[in-house]
KEROLO-279342 format. One record per residue (C-alpha): residue number from 1; residue in three letters; x, y, z. Coordinates in Angstrom, 2 decimals. Layout:
# KEROLO-279342
DRENTOR   pos   code        xx        yy        zz
DRENTOR   NUM    ALA         X         Y         Z
...
# end
This chain:
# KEROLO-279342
DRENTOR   pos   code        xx        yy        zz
DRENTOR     1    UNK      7.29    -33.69    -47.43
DRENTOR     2    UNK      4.92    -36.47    -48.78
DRENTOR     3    UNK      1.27    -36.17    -48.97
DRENTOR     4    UNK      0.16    -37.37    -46.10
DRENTOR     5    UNK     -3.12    -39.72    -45.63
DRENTOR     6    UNK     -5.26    -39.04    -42.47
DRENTOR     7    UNK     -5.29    -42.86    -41.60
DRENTOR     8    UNK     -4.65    -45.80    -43.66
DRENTOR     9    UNK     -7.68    -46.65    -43.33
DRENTOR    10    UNK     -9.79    -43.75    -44.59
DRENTOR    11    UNK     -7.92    -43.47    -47.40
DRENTOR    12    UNK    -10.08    -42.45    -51.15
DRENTOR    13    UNK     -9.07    -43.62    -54.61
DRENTOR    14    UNK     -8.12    -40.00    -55.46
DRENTOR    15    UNK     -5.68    -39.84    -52.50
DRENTOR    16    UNK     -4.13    -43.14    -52.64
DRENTOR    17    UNK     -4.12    -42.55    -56.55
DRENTOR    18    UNK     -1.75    -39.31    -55.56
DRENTOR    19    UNK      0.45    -40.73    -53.11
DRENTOR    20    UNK      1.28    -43.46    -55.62
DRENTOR    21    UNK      2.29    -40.90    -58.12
DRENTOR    22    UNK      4.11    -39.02    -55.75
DRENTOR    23    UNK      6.00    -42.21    -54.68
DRENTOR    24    UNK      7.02    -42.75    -58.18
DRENTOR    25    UNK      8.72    -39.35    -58.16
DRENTOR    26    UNK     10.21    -39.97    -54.83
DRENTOR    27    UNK     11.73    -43.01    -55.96
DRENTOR    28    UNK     13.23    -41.43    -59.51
DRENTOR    29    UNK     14.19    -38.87    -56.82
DRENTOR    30    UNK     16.27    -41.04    -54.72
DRENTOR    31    UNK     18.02    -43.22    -58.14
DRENTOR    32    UNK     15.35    -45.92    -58.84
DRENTOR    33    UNK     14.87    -46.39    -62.56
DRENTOR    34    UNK     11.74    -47.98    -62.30
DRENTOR    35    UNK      8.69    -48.94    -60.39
DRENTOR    36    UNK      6.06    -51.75    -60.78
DRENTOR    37    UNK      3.64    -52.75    -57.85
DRENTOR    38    UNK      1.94    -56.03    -57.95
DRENTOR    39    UNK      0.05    -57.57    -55.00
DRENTOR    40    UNK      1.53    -60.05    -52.15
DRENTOR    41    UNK     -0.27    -62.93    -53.67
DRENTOR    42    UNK      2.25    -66.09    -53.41
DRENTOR    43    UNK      4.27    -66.53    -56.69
DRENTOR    44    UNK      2.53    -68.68    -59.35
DRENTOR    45    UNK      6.12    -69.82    -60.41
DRENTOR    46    UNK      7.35    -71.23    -57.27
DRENTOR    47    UNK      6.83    -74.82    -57.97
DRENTOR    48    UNK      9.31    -74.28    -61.29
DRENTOR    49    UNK     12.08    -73.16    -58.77
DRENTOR    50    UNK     11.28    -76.29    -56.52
DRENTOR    51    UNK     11.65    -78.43    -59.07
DRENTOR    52    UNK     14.78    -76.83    -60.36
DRENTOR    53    UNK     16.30    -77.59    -56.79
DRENTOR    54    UNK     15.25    -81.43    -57.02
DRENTOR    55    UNK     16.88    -81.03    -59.99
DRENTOR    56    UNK     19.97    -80.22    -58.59
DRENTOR    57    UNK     21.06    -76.94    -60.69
DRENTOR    58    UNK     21.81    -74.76    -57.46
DRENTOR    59    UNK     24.84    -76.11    -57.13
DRENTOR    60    UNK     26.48    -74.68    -53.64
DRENTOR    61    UNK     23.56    -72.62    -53.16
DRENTOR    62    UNK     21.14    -75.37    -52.88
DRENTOR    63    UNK     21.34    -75.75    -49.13
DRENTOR    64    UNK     19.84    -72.28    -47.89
DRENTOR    65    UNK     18.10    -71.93    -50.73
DRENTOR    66    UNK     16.06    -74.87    -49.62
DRENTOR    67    UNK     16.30    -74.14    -46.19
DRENTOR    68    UNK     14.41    -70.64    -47.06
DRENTOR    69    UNK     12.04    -71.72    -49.75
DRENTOR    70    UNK      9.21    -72.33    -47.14
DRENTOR    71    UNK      9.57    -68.25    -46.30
DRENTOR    72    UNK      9.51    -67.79    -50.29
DRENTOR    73    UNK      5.56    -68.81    -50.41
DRENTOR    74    UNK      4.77    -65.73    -49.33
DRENTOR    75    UNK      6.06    -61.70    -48.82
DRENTOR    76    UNK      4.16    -62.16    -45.32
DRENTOR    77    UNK      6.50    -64.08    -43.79
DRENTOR    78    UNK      9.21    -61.10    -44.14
DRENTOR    79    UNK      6.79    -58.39    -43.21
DRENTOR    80    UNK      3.38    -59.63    -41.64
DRENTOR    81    UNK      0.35    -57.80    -42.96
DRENTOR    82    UNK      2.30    -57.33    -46.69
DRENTOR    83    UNK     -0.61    -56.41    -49.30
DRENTOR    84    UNK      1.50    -54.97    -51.49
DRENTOR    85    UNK      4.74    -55.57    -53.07
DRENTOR    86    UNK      7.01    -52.32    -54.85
DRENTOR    87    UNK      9.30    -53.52    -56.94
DRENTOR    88    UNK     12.34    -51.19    -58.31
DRENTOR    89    UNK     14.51    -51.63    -61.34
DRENTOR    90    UNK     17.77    -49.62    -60.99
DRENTOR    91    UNK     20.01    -49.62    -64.68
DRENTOR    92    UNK     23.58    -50.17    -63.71
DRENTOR    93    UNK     26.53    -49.46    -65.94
DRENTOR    94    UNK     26.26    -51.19    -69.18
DRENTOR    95    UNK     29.01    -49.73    -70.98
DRENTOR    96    UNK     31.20    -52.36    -72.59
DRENTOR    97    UNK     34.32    -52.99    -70.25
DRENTOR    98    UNK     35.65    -56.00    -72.26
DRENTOR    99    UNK     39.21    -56.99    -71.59
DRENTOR   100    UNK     38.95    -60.31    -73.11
DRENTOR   101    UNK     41.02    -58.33    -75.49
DRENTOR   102    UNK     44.22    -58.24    -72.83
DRENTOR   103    UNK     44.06    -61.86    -71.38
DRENTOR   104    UNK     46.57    -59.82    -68.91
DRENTOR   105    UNK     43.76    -58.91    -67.32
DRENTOR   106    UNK     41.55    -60.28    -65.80
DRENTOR   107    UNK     37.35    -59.88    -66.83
DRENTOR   108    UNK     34.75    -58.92    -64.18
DRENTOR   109    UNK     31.00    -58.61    -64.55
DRENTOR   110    UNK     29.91    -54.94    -65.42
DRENTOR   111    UNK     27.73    -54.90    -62.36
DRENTOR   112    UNK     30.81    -55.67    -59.93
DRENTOR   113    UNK     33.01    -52.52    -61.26
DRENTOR   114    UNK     31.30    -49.90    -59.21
DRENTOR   115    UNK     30.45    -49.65    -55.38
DRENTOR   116    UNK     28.65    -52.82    -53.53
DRENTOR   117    UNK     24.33    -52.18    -55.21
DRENTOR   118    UNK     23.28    -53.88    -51.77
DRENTOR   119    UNK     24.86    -51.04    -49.70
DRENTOR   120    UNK     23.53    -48.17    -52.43
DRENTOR   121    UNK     20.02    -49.81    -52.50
DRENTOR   122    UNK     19.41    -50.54    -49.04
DRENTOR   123    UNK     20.09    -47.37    -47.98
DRENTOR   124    UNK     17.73    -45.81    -50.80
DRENTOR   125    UNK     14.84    -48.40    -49.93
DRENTOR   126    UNK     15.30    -47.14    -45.87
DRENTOR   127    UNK     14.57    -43.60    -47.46
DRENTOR   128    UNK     11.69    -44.74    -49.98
DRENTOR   129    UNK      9.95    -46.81    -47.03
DRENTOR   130    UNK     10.37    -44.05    -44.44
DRENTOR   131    UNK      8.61    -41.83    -46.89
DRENTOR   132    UNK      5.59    -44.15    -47.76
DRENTOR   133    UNK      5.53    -44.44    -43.94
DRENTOR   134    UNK      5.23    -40.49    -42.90
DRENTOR   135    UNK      2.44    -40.83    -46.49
DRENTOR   136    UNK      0.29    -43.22    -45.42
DRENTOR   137    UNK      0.48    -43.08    -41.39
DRENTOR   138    UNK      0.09    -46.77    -40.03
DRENTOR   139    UNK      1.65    -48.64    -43.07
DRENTOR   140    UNK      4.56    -50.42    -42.48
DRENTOR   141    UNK      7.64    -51.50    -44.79
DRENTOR   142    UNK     10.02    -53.41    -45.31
DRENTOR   143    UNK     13.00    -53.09    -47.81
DRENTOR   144    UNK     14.82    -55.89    -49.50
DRENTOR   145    UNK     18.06    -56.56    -51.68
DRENTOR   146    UNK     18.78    -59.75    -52.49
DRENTOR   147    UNK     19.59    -61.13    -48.45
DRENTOR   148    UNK     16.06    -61.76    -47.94
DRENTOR   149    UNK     14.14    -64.90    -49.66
DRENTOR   150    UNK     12.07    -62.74    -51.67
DRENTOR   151    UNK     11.42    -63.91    -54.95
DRENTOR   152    UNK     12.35    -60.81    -56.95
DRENTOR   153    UNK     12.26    -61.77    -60.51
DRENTOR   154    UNK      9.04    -63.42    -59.89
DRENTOR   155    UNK      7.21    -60.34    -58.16
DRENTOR   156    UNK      8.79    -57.44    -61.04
DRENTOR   157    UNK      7.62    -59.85    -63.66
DRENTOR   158    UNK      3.85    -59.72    -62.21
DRENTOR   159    UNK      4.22    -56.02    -61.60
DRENTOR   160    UNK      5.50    -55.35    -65.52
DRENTOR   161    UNK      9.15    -54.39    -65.42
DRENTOR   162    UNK     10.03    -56.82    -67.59
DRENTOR   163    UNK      9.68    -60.74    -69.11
DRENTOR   164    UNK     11.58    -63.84    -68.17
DRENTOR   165    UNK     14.70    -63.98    -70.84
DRENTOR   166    UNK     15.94    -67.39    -72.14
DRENTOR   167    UNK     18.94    -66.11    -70.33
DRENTOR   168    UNK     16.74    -66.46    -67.03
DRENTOR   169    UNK     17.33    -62.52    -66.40
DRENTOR   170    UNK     14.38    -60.41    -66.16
DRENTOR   171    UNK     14.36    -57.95    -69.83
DRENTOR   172    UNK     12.83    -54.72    -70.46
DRENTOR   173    UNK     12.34    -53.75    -73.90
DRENTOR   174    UNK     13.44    -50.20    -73.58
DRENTOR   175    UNK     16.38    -51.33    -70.99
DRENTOR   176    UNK     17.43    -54.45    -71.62
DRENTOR   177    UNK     18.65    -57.03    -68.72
DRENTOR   178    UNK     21.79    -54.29    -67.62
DRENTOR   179    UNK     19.63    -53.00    -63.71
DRENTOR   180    UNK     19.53    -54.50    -60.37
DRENTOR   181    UNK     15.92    -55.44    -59.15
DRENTOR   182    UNK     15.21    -54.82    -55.18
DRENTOR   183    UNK     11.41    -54.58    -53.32
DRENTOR   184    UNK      9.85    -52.84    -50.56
DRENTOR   185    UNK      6.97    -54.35    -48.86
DRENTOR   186    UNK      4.09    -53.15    -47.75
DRENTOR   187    UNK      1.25    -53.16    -45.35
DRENTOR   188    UNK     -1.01    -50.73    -48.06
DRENTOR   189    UNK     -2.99    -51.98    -50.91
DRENTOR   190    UNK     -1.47    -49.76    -53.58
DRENTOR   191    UNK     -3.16    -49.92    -57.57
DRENTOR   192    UNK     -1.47    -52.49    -58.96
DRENTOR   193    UNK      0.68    -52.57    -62.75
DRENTOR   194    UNK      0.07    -55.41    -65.31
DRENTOR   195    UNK      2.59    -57.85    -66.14
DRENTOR   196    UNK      4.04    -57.88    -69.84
DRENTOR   197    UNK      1.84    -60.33    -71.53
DRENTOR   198    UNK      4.11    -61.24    -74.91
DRENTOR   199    UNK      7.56    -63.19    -74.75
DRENTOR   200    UNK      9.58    -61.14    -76.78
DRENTOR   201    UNK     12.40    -63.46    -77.05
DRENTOR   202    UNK     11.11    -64.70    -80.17
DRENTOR   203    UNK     12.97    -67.73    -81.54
DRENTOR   204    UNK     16.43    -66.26    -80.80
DRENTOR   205    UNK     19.06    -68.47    -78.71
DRENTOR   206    UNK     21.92    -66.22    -79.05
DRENTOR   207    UNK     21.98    -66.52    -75.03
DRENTOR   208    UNK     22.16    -70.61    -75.34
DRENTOR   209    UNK     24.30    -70.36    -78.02
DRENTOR   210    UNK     27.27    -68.00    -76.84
DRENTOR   211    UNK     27.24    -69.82    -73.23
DRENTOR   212    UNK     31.19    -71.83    -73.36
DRENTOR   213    UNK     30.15    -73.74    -70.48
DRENTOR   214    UNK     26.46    -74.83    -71.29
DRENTOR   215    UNK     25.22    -73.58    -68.15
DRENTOR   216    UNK     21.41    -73.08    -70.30
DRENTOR   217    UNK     20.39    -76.52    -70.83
DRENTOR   218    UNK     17.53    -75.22    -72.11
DRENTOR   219    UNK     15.25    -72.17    -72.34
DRENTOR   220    UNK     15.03    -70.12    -69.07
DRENTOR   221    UNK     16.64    -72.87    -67.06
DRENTOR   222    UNK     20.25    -72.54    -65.30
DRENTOR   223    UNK     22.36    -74.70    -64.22
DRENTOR   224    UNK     24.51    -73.13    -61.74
DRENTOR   225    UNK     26.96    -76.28    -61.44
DRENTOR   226    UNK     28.32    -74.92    -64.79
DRENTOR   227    UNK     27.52    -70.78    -64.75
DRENTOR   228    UNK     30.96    -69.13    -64.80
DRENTOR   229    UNK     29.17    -66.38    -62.90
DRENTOR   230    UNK     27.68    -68.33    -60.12
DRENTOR   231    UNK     31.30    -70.64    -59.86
DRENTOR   232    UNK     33.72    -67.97    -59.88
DRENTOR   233    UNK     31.26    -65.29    -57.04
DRENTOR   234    UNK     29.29    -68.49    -55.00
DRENTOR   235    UNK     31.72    -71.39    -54.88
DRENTOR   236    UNK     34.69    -71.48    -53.53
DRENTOR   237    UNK     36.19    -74.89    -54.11
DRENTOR   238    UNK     38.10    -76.31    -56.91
DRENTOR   239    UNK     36.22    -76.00    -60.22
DRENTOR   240    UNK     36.04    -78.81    -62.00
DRENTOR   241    UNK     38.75    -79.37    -65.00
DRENTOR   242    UNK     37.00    -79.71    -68.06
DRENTOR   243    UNK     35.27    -76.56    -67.47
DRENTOR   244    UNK     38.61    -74.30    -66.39
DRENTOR   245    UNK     39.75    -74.01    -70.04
DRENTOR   246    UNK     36.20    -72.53    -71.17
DRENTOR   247    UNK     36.59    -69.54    -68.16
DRENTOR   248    UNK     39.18    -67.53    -70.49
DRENTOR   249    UNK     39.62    -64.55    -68.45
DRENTOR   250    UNK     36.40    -64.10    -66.33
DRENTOR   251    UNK     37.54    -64.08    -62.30
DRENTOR   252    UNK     33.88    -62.39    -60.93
DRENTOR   253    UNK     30.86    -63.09    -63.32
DRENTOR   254    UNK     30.02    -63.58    -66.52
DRENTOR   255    UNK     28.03    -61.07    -68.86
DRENTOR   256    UNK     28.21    -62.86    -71.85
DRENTOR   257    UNK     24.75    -64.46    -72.13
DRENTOR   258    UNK     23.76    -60.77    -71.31
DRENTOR   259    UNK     26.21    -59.20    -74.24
DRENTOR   260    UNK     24.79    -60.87    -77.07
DRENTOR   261    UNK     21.09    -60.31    -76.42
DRENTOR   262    UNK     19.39    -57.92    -78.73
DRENTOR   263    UNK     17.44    -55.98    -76.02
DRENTOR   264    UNK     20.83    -54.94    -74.60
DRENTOR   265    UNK     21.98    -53.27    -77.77
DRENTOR   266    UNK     20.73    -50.05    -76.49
DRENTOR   267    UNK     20.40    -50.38    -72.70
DRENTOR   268    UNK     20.78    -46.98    -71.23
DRENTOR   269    UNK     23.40    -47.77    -68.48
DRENTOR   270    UNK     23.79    -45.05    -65.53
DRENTOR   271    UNK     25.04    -41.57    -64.82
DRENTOR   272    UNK     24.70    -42.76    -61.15
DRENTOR   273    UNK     27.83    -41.81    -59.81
DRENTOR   274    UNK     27.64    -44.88    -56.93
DRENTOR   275    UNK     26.74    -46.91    -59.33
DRENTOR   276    UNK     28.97    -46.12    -62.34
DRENTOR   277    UNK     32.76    -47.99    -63.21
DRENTOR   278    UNK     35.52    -46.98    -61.43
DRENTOR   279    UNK     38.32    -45.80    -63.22
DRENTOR   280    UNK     40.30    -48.92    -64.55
DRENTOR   281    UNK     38.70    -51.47    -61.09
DRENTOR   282    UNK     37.31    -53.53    -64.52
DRENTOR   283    UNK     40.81    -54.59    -65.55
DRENTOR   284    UNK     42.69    -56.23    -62.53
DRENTOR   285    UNK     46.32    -57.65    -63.63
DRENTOR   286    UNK     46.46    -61.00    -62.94
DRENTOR   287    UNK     49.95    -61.26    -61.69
DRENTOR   288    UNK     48.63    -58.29    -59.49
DRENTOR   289    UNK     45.91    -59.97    -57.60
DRENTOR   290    UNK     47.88    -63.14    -56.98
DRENTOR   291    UNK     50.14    -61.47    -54.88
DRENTOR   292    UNK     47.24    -60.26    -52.69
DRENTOR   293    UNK     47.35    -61.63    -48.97
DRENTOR   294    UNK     43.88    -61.58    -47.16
DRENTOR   295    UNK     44.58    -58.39    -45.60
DRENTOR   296    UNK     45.41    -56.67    -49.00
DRENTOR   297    UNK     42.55    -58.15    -50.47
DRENTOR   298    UNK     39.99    -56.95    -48.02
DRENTOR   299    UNK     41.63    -52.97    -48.66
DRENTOR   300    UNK     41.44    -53.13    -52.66
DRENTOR   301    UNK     37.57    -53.92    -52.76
DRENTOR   302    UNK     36.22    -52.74    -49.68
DRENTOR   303    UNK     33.06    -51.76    -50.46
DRENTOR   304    UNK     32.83    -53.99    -53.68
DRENTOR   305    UNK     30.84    -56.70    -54.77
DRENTOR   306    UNK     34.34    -58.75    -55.04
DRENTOR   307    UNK     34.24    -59.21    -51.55
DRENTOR   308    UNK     31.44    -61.55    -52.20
DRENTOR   309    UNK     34.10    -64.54    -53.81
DRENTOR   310    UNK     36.70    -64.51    -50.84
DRENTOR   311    UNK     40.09    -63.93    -51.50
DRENTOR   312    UNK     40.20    -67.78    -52.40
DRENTOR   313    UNK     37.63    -67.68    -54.88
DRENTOR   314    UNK     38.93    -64.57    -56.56
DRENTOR   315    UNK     42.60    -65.52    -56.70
DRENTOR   316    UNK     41.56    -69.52    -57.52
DRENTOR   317    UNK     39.82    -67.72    -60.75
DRENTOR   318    UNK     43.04    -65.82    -61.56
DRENTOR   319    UNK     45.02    -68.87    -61.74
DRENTOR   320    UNK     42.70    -70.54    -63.73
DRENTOR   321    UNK     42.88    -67.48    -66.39
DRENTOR   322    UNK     46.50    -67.01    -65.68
DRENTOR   323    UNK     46.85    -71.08    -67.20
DRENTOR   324    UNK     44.36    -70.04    -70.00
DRENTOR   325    UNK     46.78    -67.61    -71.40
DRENTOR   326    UNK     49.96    -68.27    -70.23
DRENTOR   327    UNK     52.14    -66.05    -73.30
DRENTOR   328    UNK     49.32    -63.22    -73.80
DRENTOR   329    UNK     51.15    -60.13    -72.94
DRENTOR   330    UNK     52.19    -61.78    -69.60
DRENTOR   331    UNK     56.06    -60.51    -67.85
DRENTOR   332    UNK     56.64    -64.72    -68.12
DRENTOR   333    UNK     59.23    -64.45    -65.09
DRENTOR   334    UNK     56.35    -62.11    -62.99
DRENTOR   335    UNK     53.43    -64.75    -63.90
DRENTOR   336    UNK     56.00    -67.74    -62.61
DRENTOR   337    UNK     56.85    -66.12    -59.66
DRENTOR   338    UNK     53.22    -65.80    -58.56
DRENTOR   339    UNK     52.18    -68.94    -59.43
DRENTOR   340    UNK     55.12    -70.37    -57.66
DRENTOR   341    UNK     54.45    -68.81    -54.77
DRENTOR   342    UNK     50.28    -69.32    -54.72
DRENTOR   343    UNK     51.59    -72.85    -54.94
DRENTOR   344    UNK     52.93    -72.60    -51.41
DRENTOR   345    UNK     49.57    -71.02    -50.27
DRENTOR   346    UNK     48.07    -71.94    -47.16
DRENTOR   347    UNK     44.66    -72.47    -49.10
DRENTOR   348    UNK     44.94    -76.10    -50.49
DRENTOR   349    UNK     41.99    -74.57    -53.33
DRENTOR   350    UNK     45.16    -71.84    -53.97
DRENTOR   351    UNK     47.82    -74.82    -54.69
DRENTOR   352    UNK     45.76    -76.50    -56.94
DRENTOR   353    UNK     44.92    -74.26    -59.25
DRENTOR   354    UNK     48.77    -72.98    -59.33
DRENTOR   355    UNK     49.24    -76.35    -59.76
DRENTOR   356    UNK     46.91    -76.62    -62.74
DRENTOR   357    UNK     48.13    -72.85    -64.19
DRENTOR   358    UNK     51.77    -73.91    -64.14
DRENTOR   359    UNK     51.12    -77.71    -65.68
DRENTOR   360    UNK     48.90    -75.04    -68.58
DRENTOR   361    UNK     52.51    -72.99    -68.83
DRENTOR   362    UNK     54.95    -75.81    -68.74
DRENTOR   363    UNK     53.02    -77.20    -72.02
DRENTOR   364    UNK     52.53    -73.75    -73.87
DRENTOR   365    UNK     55.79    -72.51    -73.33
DRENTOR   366    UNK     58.53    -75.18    -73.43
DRENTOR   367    UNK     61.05    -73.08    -72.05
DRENTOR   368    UNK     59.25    -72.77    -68.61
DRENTOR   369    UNK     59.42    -76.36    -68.32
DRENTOR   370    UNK     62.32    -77.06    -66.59
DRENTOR   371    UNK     61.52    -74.43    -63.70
DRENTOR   372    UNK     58.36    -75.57    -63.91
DRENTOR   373    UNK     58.78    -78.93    -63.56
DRENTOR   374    UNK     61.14    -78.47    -60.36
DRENTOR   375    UNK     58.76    -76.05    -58.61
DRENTOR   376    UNK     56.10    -78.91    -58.87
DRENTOR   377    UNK     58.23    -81.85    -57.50
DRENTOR   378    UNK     59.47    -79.50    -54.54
DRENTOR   379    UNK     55.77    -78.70    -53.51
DRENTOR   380    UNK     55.08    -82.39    -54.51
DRENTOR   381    UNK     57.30    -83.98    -51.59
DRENTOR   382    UNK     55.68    -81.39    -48.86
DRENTOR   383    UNK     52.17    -81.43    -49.88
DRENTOR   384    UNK     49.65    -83.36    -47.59
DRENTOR   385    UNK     46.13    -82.88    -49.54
DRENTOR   386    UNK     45.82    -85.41    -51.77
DRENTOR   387    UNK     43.78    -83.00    -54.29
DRENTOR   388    UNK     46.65    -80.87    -54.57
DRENTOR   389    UNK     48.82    -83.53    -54.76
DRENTOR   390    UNK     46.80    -84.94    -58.23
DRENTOR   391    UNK     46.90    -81.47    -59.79
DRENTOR   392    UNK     50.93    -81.23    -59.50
DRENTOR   393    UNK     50.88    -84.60    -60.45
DRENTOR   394    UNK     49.03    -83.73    -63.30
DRENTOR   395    UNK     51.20    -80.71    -63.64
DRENTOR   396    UNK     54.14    -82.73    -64.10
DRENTOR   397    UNK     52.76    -84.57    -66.25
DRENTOR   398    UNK     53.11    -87.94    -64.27
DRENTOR   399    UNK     50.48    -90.15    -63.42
DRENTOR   400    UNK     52.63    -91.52    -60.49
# end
């Protein structure tokens, strides 16, 4: 039972001062990491992410992102009356799950292995927020995980749980970049937390550096046209061909301008149990996930992040790391059958990049060729989308 205020708005210094404390317990209580409160004043940033739009980094997120940037100006359009904004860092698993070792497999972002964070989150927020509620009798909340155009970094930033990374991801010294950020408005002024007031990036680049797709143009700028992360979870269409070869094995996400920053040497990661890898979900067999029809797809990762890239998206990804290492460990008759038979997908995104995986094969491993070659010209004289029809083409090595 929470300390309960009389009114909201009778309430002393002393007693606000002890709800506040209690609500940081409550929150460690319920699996929060962190907490940081800052005000509802309208981000200071905001015209940085406007330009970025004009600038056309979104990529296929540009359209409701600018459709929802007017709601962005201020918390008050989500929850009328906001005065203050609770922000909550939760760490997430950060142990290394790096298959890049067996190009088999295929690699997903650490924070994709475990259960869906939006479902774990929102359901903790409901609890926090009913318990500020029955605390301060009168407020009002309002939780929010990503699906609401809340800008989060922004907000956690001014209320000190971390500083804007080269990477663009917010960092904590003691945890790194490894936690999910959510907020929970609020109709109570609550004492407000101080915003880290050194950059403590330093002159490192490490992020910029490692990047294979030079998706950091420069410092704390993204462009999202090129992000393996944002490609292989937000876009579903073909990806573009000079960038396929730089994926290696990443299907969902990218962690690598995460791996190689410093403050993540000794990020603490999660005992969570909803939040914590599943047992082997971090290396999906290629050949495996191929053979996945929607129905199948929607059963393995129910209840997972995944679910976010489609069944098109994921399996478009697989081919694409299926052609990037075509004699890594692969059964070579089990990776042609599945390519062969994604080439006869109903998804013209599907044929294409079989199309593209098996051209990859037929010039890696000469003895695929023939097969290879035939496969391609059978699909050739069927297929009806002319982007399909360029990739075989291209397959086959013909320009015809």
């Amino acid at each position: 039972m929470p300390p309960a205020l009389q009114e909201q708005p009778a309430e002393r210094p002393d007693e606000r001062q002890r709800v506040l404390e209690s609500l940081r317990k409550e929150s460690l209580r319920l699996g929060f990491s962190r907490l940081g409160i800052t005000t509802a004043d309208p981000p200071p940033r905001l015209h940085h992410f406007a330009k970025w739009l004009d600038r056309g980094f979104a990529g296929v997120m540009e359209g409701w992102m600018r459709r929802h940037l007017s709601l962005r100006k201020s918390p008050e359009n989500l929850l009328p009356g906001t005065q203050s904004v609770i922000m909550l860092a939760t760490d997430y698993d950060a142990r290394t799950v790096d298959s890049r070792n067996s190009p088999d497999h295929g690699q997903i972002a650490r924070y994709a292995i475990g259960r869906d964070y939006h479902n774990v989150l929102r359901s903790r927020l409901n609890q926090l927020g009913d318990w500020l509620e029955e605390a301060i009798p009168g407020c009002k909340t309002r939780g929010v995980v990503d699906s609401a155009p809340l800008a989060e970094r922004e907000f956690a930033a001014r209320a000190g749980l971390g500083w804007f990374g080269k990477n663009t991801m917010l960092i904590d010294q003691r945890a790194g970049s490894y936690f999910f950020l959510s907020g929970l408005l609020t109709t109570v002024s609550l004492p407000v937390d101080y915003p880290i007031a050194v950059d403590h990036c330093g002159t490192c680049t490490a992020c910029l550096d490692i990047c294979p797709t030079n998706a950091l143009p420069e410092p704390r700028v993204l462009d999202a046209n090129r992000c393996i992360s944002a490609l292989t979870i937000e876009d579903h269409g073909p990806i573009a061909e000079s960038l396929r070869p730089r994926f290696g094995n990443w299907i969902f996400g990218c962690d690598l301008c995460q791996e190689v920053c410093p403050w993540n040497r000794h990020a603490p990661g999660t005992e969570d149990p909803e939040l914590q890898s599943v047992e082997n979900e971090e290396m999906p067999s290629l050949v495996e996930l191929l053979s996945l029809n929607k129905s199948d797809f929607r059963k393995k990762f129910h209840g997972s992040p995944i679910l976010r890239a489609k069944r098109v998206g994921l399996l478009r990804s697989a081919a694409i790391a299926l052609g990037n290492h075509p004699s890594a460990g692969h059964d070579i008759s089990a990776g042609l059958h599945s390519l062969c038979k994604l080439l006869q997908d109903e998804e013209p995104v599907l044929r294409g990049a079989a199309a593209w995986a098996l051209g990859q094969w037929r010039l890696r491993i000469p003895t695929t060729e023939t097969l290879i070659v035939e496969a391609l010209q059978l699909q050739l004289v069927k297929e009806h989308d002319d982007v399909v029809k360029c990739e075989i083409r291209s397959g086959i090595g013909s320009s015809e």
